[in-house]
C-alpha positions in Angstrom: 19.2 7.2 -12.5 17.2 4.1 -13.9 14.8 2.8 -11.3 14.9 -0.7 -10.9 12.0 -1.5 -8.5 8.7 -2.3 -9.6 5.3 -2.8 -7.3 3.8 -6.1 -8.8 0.8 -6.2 -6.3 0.2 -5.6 -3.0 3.0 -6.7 -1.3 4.9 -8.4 -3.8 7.8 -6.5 -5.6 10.6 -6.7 -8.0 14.0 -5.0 -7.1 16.8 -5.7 -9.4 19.2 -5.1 -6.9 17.6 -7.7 -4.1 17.3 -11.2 -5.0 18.6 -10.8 -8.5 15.3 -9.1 -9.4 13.0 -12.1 -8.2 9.6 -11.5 -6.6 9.9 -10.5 -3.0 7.8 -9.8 -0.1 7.7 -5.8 0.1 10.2 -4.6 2.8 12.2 -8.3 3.2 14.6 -10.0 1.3 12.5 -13.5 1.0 11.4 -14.8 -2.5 7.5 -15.6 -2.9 9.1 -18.8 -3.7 10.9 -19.4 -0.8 7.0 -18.3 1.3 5.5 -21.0 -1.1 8.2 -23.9 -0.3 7.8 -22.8 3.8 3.8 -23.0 3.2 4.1 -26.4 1.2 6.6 -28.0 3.5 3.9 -28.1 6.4 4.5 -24.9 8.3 2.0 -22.5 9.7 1.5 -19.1 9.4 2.2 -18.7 13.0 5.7 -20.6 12.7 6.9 -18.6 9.4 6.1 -15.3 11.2 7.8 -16.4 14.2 10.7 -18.1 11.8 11.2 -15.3 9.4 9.2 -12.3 10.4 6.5 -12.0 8.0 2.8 -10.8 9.0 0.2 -12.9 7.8 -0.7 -10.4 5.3 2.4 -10.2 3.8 2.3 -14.4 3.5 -1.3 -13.6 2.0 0.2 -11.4 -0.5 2.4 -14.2 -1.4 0.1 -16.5 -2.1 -2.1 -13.7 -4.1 0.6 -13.0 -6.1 1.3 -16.8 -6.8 -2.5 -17.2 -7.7 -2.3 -14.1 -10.1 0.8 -15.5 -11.8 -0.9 -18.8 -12.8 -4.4 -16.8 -13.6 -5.7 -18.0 -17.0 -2.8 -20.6 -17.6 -3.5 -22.9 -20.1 -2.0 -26.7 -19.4 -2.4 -28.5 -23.4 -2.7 -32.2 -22.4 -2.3 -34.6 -25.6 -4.4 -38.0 -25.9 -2.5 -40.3 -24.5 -1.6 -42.9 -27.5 -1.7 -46.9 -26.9 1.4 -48.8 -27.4 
């Protein structure tokens, strides 16, 4: 049988069979997208863990994961050109 699960870092998996194979806190079914949006959207860690469940560490692990992601990106900006 083909295993479809994959440990990206601490905390943060892939399972092709949850979430169509998005990233995922480990041992829920929410997206480190849908962490992000709660975090960005103004709530605490306090009210996503008494919302949805999740420890601080696994919010953390998020986050991490989200950081690793965007490691080393390169944004190419052109020169803006007068008109």
């Amino acid at each position: 049988m083909k295993q479809y699960f994959r440990q990206l870092t601490t905390g943060v998996v892939i399972d092709l069979n949850i979430r169509f194979g998005k990233p995922i806190v480990r041992g829920t079914r929410l997206t480190v997208e849908e962490v992000l949006g709660f975090l960005a959207s103004g709530m605490t860690y306090d009210e996503i863990e008494r919302e949805y469940g999740l420890t601080q560490p696994q919010i953390v692990a998020a986050i991490g994961y989200a950081a690793a992601f965007f490691h080393g990106e390169e944004v190419a900006i052109k020169k803006a050109v007068a008109v």
